[in-house]
PDB file of N, CA, C and O in Angstrom:
ATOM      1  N   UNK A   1       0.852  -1.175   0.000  1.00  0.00           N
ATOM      2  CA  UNK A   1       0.000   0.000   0.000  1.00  0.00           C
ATOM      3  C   UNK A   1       0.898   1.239   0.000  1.00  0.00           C
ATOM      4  O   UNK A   1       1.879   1.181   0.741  1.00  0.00           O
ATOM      5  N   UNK A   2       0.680   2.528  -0.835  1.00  0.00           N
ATOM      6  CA  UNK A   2       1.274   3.807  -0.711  1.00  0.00           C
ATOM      7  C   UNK A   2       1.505   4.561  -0.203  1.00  0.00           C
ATOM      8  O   UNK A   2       0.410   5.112  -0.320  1.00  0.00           O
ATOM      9  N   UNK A   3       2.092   5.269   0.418  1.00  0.00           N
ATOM     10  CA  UNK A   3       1.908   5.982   1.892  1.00  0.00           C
ATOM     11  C   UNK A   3       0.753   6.961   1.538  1.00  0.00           C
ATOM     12  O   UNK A   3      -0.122   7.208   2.368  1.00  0.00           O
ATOM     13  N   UNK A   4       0.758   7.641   0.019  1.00  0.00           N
ATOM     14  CA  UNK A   4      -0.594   8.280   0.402  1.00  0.00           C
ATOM     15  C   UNK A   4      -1.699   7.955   0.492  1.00  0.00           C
ATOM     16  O   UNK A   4      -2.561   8.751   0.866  1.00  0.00           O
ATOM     17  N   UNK A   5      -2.014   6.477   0.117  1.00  0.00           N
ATOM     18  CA  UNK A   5      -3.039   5.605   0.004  1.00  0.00           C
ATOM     19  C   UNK A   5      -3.892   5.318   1.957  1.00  0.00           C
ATOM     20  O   UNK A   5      -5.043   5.229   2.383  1.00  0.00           O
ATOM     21  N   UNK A   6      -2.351   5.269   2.638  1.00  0.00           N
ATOM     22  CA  UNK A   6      -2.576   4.926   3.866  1.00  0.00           C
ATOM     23  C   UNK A   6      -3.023   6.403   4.883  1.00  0.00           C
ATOM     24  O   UNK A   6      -3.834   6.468   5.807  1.00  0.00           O
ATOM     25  N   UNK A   7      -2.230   7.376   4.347  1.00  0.00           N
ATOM     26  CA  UNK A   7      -2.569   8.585   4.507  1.00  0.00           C
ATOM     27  C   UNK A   7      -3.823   9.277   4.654  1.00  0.00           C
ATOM     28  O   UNK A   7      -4.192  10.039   5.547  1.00  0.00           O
ATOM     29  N   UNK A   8      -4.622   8.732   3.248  1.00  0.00           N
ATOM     30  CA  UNK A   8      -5.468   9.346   3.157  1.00  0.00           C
ATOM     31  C   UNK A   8      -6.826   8.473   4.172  1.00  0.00           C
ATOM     32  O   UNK A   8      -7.905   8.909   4.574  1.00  0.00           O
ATOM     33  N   UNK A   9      -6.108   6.960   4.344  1.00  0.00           N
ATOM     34  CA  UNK A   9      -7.252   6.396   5.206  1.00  0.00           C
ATOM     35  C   UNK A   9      -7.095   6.456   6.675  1.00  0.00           C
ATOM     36  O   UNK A   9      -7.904   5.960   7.459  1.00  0.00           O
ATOM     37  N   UNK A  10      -6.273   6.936   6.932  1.00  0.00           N
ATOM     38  CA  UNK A  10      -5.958   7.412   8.569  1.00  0.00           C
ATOM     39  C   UNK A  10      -6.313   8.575   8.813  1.00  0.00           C
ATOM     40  O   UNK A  10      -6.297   8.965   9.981  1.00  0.00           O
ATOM     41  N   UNK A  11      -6.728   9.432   7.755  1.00  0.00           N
ATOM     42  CA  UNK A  11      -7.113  10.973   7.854  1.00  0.00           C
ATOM     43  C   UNK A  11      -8.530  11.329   7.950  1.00  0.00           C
ATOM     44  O   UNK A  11      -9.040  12.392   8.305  1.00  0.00           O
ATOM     45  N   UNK A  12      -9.291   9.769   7.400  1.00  0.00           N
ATOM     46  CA  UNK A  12     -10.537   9.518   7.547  1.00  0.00           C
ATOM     47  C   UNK A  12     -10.867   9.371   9.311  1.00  0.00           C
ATOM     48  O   UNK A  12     -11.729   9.898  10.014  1.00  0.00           O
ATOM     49  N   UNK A  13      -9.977   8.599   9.561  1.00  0.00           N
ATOM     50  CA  UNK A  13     -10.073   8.138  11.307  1.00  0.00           C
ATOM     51  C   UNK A  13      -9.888   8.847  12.423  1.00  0.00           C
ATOM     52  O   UNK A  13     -10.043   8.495  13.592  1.00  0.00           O
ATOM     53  N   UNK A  14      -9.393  10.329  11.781  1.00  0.00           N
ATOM     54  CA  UNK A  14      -9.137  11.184  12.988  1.00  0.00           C
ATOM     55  C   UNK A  14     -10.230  11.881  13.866  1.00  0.00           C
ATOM     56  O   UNK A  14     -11.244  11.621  13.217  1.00  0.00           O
ATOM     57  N   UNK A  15     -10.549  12.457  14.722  1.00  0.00           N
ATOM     58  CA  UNK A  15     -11.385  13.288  15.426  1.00  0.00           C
ATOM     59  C   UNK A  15     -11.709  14.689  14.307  1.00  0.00           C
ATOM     60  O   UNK A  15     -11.574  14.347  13.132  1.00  0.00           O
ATOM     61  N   UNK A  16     -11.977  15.696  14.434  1.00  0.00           N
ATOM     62  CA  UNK A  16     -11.878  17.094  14.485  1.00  0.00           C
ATOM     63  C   UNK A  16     -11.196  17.726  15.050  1.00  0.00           C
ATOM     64  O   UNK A  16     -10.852  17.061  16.027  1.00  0.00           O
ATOM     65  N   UNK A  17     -10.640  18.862  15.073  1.00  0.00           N
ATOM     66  CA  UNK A  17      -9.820  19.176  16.105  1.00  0.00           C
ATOM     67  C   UNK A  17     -10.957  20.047  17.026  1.00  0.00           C
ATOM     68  O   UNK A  17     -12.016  20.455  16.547  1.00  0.00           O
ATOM     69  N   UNK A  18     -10.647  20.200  18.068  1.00  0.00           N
ATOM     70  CA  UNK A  18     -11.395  20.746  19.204  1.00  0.00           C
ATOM     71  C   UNK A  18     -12.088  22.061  18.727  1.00  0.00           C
ATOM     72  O   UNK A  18     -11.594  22.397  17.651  1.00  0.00           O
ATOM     73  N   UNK A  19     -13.159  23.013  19.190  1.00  0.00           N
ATOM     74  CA  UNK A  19     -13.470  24.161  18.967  1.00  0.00           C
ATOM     75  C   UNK A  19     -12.742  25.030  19.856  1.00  0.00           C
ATOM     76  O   UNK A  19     -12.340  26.033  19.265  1.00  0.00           O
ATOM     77  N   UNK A  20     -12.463  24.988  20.977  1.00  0.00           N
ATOM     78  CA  UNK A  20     -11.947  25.537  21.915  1.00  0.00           C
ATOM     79  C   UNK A  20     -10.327  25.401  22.060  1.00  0.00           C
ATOM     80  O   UNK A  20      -9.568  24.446  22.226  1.00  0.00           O
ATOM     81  N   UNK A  21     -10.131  27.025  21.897  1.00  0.00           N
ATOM     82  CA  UNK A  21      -8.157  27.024  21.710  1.00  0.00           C
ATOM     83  C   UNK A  21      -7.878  26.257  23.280  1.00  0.00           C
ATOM     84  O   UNK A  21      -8.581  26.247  24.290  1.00  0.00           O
ATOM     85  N   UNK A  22      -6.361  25.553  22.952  1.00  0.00           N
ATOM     86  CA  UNK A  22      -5.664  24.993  24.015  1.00  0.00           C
ATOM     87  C   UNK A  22      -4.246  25.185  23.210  1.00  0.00           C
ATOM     88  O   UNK A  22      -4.080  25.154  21.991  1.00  0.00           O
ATOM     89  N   UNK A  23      -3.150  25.417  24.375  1.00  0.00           N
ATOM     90  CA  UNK A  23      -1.994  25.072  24.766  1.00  0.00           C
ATOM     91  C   UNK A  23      -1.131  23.714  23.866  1.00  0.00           C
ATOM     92  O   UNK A  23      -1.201  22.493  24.009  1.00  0.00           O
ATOM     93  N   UNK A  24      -0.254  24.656  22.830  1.00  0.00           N
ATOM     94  CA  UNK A  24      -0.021  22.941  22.408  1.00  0.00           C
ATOM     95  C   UNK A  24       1.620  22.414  22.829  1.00  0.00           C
ATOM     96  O   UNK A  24       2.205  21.354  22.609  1.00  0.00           O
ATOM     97  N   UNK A  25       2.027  23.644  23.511  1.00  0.00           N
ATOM     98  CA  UNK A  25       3.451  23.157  24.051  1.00  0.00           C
ATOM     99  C   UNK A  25       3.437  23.586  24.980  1.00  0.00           C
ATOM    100  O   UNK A  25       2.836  24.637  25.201  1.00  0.00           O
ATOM    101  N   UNK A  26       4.224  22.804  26.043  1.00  0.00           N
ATOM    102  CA  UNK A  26       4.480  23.522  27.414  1.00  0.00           C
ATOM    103  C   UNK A  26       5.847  24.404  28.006  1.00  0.00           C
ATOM    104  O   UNK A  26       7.031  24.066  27.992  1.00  0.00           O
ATOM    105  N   UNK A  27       5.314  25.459  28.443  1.00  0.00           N
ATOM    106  CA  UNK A  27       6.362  26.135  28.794  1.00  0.00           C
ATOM    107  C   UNK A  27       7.021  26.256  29.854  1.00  0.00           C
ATOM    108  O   UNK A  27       6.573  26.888  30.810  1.00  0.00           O
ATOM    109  N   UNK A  28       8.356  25.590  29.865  1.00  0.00           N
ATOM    110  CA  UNK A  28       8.801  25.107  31.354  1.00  0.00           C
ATOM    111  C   UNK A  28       9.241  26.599  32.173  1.00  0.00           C
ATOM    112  O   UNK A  28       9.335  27.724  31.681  1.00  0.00           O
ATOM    113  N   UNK A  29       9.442  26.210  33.426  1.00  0.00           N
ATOM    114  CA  UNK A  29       9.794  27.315  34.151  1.00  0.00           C
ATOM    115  C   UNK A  29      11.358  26.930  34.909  1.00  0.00           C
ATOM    116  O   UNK A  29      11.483  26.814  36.128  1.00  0.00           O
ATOM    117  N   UNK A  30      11.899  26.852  34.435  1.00  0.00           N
ATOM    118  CA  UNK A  30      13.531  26.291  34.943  1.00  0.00           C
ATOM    119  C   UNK A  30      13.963  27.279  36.046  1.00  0.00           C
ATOM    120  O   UNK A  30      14.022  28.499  35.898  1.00  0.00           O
ATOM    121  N   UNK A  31      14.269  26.570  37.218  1.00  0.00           N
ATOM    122  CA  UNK A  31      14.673  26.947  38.315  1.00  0.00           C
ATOM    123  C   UNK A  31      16.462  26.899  38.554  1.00  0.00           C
ATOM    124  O   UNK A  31      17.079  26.130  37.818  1.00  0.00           O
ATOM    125  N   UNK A  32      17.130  27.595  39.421  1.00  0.00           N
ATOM    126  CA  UNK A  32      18.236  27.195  39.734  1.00  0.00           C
ATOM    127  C   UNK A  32      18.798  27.070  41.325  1.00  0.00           C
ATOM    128  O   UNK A  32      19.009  27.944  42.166  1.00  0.00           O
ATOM    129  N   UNK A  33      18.905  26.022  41.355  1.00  0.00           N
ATOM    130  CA  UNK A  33      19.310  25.425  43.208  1.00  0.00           C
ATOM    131  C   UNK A  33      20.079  26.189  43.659  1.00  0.00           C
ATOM    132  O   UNK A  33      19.875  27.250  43.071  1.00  0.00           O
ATOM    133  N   UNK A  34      21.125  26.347  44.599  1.00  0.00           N
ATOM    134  CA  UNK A  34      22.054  26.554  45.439  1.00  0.00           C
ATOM    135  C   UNK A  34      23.350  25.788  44.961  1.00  0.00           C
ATOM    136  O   UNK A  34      24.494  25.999  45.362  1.00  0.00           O
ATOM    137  N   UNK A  35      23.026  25.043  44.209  1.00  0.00           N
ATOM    138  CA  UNK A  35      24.682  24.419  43.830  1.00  0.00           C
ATOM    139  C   UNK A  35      24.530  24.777  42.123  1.00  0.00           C
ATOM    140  O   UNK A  35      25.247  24.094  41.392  1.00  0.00           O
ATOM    141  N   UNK A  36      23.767  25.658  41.558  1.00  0.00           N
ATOM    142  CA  UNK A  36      23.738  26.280  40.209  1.00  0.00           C
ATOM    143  C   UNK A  36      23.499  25.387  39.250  1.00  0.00           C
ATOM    144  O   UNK A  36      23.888  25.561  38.096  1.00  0.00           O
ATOM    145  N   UNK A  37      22.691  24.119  39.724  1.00  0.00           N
ATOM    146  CA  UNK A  37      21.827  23.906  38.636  1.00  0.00           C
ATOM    147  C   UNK A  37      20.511  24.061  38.606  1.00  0.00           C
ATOM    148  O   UNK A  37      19.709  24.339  39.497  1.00  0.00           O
ATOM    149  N   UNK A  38      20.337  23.767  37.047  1.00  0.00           N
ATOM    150  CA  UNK A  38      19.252  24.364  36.469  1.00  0.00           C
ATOM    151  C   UNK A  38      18.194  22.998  36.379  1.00  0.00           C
ATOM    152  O   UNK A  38      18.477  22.013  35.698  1.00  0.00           O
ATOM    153  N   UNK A  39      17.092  23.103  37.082  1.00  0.00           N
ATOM    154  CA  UNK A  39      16.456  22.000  37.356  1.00  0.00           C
ATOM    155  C   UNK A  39      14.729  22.098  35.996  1.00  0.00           C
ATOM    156  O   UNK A  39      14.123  23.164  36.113  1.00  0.00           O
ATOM    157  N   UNK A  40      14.296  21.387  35.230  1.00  0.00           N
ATOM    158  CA  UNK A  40      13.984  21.589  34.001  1.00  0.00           C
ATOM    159  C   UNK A  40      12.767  20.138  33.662  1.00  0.00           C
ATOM    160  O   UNK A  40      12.854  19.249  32.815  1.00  0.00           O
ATOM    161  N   UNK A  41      11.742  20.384  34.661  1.00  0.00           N
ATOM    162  CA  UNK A  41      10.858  19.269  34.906  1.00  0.00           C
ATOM    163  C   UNK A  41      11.293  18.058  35.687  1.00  0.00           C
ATOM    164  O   UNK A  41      10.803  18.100  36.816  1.00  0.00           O
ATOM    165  N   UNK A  42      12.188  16.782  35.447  1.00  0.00           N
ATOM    166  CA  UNK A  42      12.913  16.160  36.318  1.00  0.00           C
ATOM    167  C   UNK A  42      14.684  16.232  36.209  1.00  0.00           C
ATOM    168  O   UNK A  42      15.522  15.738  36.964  1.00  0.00           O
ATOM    169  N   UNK A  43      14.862  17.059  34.950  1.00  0.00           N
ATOM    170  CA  UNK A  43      16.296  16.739  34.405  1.00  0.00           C
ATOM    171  C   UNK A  43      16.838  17.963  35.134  1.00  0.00           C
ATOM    172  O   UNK A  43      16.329  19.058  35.373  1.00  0.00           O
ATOM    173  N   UNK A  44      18.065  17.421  35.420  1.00  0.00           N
ATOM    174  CA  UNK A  44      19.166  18.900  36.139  1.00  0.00           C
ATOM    175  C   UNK A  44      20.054  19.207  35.205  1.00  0.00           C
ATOM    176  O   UNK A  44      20.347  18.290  34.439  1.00  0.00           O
ATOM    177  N   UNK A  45      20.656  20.412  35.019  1.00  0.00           N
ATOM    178  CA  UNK A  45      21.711  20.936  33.911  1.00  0.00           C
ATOM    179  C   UNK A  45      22.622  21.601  34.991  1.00  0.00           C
ATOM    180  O   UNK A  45      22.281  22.177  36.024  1.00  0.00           O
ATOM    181  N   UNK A  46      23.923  21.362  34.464  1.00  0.00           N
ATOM    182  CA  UNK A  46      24.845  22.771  34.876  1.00  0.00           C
ATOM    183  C   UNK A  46      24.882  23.747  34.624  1.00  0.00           C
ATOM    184  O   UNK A  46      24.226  23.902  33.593  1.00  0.00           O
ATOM    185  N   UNK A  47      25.355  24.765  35.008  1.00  0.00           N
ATOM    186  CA  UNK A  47      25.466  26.618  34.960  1.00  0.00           C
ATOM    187  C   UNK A  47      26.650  26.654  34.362  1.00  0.00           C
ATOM    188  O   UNK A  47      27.653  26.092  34.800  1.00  0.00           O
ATOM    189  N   UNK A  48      26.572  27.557  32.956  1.00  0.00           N
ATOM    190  CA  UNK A  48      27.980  27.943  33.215  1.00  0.00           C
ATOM    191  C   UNK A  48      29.063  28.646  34.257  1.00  0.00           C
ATOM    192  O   UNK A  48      30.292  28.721  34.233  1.00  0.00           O
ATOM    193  N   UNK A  49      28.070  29.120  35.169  1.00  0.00           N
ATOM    194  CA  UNK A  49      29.119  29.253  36.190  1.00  0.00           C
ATOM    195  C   UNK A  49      29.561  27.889  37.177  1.00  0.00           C
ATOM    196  O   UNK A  49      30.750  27.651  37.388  1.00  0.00           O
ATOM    197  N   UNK A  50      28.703  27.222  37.621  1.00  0.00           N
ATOM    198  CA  UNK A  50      29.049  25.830  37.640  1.00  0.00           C
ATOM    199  C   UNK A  50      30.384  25.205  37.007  1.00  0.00           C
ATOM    200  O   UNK A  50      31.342  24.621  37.513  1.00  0.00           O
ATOM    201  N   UNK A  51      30.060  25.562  35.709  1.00  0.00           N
ATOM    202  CA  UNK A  51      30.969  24.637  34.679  1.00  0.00           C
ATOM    203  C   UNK A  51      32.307  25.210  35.361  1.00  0.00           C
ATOM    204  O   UNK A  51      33.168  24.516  35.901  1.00  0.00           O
ATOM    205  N   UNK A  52      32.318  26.636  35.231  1.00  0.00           N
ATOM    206  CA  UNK A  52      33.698  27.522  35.767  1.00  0.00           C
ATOM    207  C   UNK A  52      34.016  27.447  36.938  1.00  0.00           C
ATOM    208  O   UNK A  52      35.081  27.996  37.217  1.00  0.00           O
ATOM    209  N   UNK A  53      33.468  26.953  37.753  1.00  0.00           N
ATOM    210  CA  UNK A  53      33.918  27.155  39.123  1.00  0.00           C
ATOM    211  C   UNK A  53      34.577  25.438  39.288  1.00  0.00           C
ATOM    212  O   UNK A  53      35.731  25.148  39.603  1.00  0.00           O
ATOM    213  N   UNK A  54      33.714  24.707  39.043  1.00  0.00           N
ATOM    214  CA  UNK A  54      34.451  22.958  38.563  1.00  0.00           C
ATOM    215  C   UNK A  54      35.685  23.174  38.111  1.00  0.00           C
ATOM    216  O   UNK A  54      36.648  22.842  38.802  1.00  0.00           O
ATOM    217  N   UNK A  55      35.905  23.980  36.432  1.00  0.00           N
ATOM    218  CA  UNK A  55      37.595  24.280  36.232  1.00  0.00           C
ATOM    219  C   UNK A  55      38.252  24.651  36.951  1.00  0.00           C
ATOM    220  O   UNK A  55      39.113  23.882  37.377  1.00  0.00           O
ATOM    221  N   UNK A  56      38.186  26.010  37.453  1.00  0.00           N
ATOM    222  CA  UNK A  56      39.034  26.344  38.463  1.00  0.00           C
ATOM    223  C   UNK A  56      39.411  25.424  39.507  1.00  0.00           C
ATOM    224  O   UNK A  56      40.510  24.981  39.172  1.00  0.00           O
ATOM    225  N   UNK A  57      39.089  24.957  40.507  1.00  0.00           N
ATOM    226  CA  UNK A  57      38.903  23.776  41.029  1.00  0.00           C
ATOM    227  C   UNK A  57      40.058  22.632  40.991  1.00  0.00           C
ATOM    228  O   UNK A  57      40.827  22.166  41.831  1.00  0.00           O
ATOM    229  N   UNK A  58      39.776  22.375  39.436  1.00  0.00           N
ATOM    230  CA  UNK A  58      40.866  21.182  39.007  1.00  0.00           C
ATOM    231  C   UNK A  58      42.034  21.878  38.070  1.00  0.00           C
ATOM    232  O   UNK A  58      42.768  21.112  37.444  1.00  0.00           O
ATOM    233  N   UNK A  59      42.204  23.097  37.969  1.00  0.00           N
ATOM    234  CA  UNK A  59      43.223  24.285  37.634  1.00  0.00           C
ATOM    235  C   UNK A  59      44.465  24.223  39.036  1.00  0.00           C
ATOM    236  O   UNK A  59      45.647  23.955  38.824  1.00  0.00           O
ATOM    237  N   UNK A  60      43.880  24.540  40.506  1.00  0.00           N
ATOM    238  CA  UNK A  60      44.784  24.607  41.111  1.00  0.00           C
ATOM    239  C   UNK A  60      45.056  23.545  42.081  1.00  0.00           C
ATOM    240  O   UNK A  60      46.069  23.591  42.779  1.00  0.00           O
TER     241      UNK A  60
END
């Protein structure tokens, strides 16, 4: 079968889309701890100041 063949019969199967506007991405609110990371729903990131203060660190 063609992909537009399949295309066009999965396009039959969909809903409508809603009448009422909604939100279609979420916009995180990224926080930063006391040890300068950046906390980002469950994932943590480093700071570049983080990153710099780690070099220095293993500099002297």
């Amino acid at each position: 079968m063609a992909i537009g063949a399949c295309s066009t019969h999965e396009a039959s199967l969909l809903l409508p889309p809603p009448d009422t506007a909604f939100e279609t991405r979420l916009v995180p609110t990224p926080r930063v701890d006391r040890y300068g990371m950046i906390t980002v729903r469950v994932c943590r990131y480093p700071t570049e100041a983080l990153d710099q203060a780690r070099a220095e660190r293993r500099a002297t």
